[in-house]
PLY file of the C-alpha trace (Angstrom):
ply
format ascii 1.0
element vertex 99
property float x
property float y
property float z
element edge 98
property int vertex1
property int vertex2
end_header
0.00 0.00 0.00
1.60 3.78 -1.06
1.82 5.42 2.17
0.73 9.00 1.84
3.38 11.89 2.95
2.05 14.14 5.71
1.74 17.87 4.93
3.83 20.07 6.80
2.01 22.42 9.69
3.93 24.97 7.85
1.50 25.53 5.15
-0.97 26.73 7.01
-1.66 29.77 8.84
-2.19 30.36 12.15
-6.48 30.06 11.56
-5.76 26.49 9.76
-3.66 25.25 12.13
-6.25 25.85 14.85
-8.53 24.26 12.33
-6.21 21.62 12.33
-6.41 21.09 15.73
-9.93 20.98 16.29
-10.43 18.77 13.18
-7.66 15.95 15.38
-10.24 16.18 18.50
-12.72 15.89 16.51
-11.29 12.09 14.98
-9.91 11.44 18.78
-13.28 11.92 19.66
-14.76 9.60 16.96
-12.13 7.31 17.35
-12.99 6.96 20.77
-16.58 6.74 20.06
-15.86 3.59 18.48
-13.50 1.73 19.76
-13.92 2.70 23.33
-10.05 3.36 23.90
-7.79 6.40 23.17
-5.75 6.19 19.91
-2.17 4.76 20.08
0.91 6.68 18.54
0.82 5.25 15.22
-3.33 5.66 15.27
-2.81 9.09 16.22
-0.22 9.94 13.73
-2.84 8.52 10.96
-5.58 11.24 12.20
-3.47 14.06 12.42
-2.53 13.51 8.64
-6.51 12.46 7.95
-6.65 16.39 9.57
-4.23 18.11 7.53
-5.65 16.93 4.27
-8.84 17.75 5.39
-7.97 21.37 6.01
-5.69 21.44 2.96
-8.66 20.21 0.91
-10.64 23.15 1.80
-8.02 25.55 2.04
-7.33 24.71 -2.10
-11.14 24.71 -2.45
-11.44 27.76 -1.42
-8.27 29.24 -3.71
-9.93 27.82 -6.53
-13.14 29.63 -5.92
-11.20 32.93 -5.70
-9.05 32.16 -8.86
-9.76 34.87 -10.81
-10.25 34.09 -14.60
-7.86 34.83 -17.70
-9.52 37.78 -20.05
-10.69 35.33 -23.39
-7.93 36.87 -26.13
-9.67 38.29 -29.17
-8.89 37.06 -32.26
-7.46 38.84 -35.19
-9.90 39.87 -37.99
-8.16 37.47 -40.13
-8.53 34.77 -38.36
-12.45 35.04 -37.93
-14.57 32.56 -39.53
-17.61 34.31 -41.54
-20.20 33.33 -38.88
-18.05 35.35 -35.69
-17.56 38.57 -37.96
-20.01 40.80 -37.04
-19.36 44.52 -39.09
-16.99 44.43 -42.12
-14.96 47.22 -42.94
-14.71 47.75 -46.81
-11.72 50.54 -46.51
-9.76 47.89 -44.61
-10.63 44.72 -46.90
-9.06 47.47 -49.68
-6.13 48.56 -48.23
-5.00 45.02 -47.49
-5.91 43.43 -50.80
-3.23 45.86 -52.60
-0.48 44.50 -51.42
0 1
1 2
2 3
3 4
4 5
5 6
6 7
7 8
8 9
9 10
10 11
11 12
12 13
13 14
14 15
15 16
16 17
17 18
18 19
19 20
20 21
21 22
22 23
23 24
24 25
25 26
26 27
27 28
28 29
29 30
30 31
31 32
32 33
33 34
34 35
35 36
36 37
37 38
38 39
39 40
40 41
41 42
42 43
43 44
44 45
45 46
46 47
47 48
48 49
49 50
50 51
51 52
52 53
53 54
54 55
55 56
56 57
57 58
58 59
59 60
60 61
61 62
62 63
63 64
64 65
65 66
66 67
67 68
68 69
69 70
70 71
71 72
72 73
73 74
74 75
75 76
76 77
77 78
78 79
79 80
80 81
81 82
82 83
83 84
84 85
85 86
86 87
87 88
88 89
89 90
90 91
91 92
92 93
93 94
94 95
95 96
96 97
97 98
């Protein structure tokens, strides 16, 4: 099985990593729930980095959403197809047929 690396506390700010926090009681908790007994080291370990991906899930969710868009590039006249050209300019069809 590919073992998963754990994100580093460093990426987030000071509001994630309290997130972060909260989000680990909240598995303990679960965890607890369950099984009846506290998590061991290595269970532990496994819900701090369930945590971490959590909050990095909806910290990159929430980038994504304020990713502003790229303007759409116009095309050049001459590259139109006859269905996107909307006004034709006879002067400038002229000038550039003389060459």
């Amino acid at each position: 099985m590919k073992e998963k690396k754990m994100i580093s506390i460093d990426q987030f700010t000071a509001d994630e990593r309290l997130a972060v926090d909260e989000t680990v009681k909240e598995l303990v908790q679960k965890h607890l729930a369950r099984t009846g007994k506290a998590p061991d080291s290595k269970k532990e370990k496994e819900l701090i980095a369930e945590a971490r991906e959590t909050v990095m899930a909806a910290k990159l969710a929430k980038e994504k959403a304020k990713a502003v868009k790229k303007p759409v590039r116009k095309k050049k006249p001459s590259a139109l197809t006859a269905s996107e050209v909307s006004d034709f300019n006879w002067s400038a069809s002229v000038v550039r047929g003389k060459r």
